[in-house]
N, C-alpha and C positions, 0 to 999 in steps of 0.2 A: 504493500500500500504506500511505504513513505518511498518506492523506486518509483510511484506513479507520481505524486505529488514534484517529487525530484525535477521527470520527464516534464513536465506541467508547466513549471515554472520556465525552464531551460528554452522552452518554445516560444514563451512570453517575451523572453527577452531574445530572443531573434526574430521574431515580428517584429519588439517594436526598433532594435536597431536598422533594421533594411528601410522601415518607412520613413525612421530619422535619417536616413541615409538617402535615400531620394527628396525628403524634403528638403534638405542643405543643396542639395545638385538639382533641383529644378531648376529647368531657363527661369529668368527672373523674365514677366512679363512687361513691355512697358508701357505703362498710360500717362495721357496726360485730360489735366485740366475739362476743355475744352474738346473733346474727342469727336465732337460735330464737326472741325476744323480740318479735319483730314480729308484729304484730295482725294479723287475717283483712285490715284495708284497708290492711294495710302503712304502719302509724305505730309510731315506737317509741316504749318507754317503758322505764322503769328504776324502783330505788328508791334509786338512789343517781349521784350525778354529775351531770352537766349536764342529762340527761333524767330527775333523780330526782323526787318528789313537791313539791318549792318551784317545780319547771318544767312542770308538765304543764299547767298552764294555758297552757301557751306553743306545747306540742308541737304541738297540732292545734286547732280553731278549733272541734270539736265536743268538748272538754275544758270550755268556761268555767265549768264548774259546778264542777272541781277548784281553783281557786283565787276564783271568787268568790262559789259558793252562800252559803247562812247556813244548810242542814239539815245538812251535812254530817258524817263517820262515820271512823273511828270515834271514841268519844269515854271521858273518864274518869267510871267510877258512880261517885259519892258515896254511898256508900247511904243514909247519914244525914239528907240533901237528896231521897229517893224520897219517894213516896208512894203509898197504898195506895191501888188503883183497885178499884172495885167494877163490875164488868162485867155489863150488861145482855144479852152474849150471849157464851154458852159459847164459849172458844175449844178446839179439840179436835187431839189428834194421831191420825191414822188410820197407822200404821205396821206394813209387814209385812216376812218377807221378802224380800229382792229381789236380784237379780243389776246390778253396775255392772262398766263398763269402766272401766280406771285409763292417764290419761298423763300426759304432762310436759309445759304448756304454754306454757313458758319462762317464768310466773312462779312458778307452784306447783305442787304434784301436785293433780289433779283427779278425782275418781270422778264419772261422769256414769253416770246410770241410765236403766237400760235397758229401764222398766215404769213405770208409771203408778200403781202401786197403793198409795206412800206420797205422803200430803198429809197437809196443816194446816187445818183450817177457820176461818175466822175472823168471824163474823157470818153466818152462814150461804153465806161466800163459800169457795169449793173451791181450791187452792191447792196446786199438785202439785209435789212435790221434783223437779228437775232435774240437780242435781249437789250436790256435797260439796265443797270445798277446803279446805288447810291454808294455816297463817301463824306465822311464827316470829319472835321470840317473838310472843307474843300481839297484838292489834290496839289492843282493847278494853284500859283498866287497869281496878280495881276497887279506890276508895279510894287511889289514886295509884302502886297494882304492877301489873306484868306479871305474865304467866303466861308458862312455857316456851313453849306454841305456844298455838292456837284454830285451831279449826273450823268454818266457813262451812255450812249447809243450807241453800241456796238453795231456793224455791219461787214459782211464779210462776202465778195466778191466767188466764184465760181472757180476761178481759180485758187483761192486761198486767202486772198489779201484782205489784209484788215485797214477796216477806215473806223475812226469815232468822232463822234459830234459829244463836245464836254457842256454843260447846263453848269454857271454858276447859279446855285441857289442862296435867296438873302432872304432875313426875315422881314415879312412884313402881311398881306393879307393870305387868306384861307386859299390853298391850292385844289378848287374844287374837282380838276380834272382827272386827281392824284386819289381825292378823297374815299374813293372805294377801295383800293390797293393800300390805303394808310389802315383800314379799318378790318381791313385781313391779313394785315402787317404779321407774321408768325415771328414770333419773340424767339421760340425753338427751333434749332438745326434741327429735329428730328422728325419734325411736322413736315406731312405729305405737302407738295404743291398745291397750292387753292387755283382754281379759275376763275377768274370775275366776271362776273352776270353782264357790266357793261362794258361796251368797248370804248379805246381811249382812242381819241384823235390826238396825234402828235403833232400836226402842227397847227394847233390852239395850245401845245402847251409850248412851245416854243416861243422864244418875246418875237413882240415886232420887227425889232430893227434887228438886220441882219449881219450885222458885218464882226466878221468872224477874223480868229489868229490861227493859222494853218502851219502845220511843221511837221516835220516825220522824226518820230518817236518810237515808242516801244508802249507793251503791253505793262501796268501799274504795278500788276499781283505777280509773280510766279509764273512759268516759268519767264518771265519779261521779255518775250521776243520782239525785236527791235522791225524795224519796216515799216512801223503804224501810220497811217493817216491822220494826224490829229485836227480838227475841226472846232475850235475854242472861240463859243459865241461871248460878245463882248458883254451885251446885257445881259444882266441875271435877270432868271423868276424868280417869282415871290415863293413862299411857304407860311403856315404862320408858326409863330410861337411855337404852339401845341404841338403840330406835325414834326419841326424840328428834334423839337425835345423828344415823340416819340419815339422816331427814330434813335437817340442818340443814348435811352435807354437801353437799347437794344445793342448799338454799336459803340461806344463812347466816344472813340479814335480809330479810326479804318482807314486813313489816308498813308503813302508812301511821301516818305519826305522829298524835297526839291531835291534833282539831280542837274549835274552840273551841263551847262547847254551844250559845250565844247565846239563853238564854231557854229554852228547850227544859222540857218534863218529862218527868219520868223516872219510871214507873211502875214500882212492885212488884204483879205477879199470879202465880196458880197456875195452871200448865197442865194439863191432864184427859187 
């Protein structure tokens, strides 16, 4: 009986050292914070901390263009330093109504749409709006200020090329056109895509005057590829208060800081 008890024990303690034994040797898992924040190829990034925008050259091996391109975006207008480009081919906005869905992509709110029928032509190249996103404060300066937040319109040509149209946004009345997409605003990266019942006209949200700062740049986030068409309307829209701040809830700081021009020009034109 005391050779069973012996056996007994003898077993206990080889259980539990193997399991102490792979518990010490498990891969150690790693998370973070933020885990909405991770990319379709699962790399993180940030805009602040160890993986903020001084490190994303570092993060992933298909970043180098975040720290060591020379087009890069975004950047401060001088207006004074523009100059007036006289354009041998019409650049045009084709914008209608249309329907987007609205989420949270862990780094900004995003409206990607849902039709084909707003582009930008640019040389007689076709160039079709894919999504919309926000940035708080602003990306872009102009003359060495921010703006409350900006506006991203992405568009991206049949062959690949990217062009954007930047929205300074300032505070001041209610952004009615926005107002349904503020109001299914998803605070969570993990919230499905909402659709919005109405559809937005974009050029009603657009200001009046049109004259825009144009320059080729690079993509703001990750992995920053350089080529971009940049499109930086001089007047802001409005937003109010409320909208801002709801936003800013959400995102506090989503901006990449100013990258140096390096030579670069900066044109002033009128968009049609």
């Amino acid at each position: 009986m005391r050779k069973n008890y012996v056996y007994a024990f003898l077993a206990i303690i080889i259980v539990f050292t193997i399991v102490g034994y792979y518990s010490i040797n498990k891969p150690v898992q790693t998370s973070f914070e933020n885990e909405e924040q991770l990319t379709a190829t699962d790399v993180y990034w940030s805009y602040e901390g160890a993986y903020g925008p001084a490190e994303w050259v570092n993060v992933d091996s298909s970043y180098e263009a975040c720290g060591r391109g020379e087009l890069q975006s975004p950047i401060n207008i001088e207006v004074a330093k523009t100059a007036k480009q006289k354009l041998n081919e019409e650049i045009h906005l084709n914008y209608e109504e249309a329907i987007f869905s609205i989420e949270n992509n862990g780094h900004t709110i995003q409206a990607n749409s849902t039709s084909v029928d707003n582009s930008l032509l640019i040389e007689d190249e076709k160039y079709d709006l894919t999504a919309i996103h926000f940035h708080s404060p602003s990306e872009h300066q102009l003359n060495g200020q921010y703006f409350d937040m900006e506006a991203h319109l992405f568009h991206e040509s049949e062959n690949g090329d990217l062009a954007v149209i930047g929205l300074f946004i300032k505070s001041g009345e209610e952004n009615k056109l926005l107002a349904e997409m503020w109001e299914e605003m998803p605070a969570d990266g993990n919230e499905a895509a909402k659709i919005l019942q109405n559809p937005i006209n974009l050029q009603q949200l657009l200001p009046e005057e049109k004259s825009v700062f144009q320059y080729v740049g690079s993509l703001t986030t990750p992995p920053c590829t350089e080529g971009v068409n940049w499109f930086i309307l001089e007047q802001p829209i409005e937003m109010s208060n409320e909208q801002i701040n709801q936003f800013s809830s959400i995102f506090l700081q989503n901006n990449r800081p100013i990258q140096k021009l390096n030579d670069r020009d900066v044109y002033r034109i009128e968009l049609n």
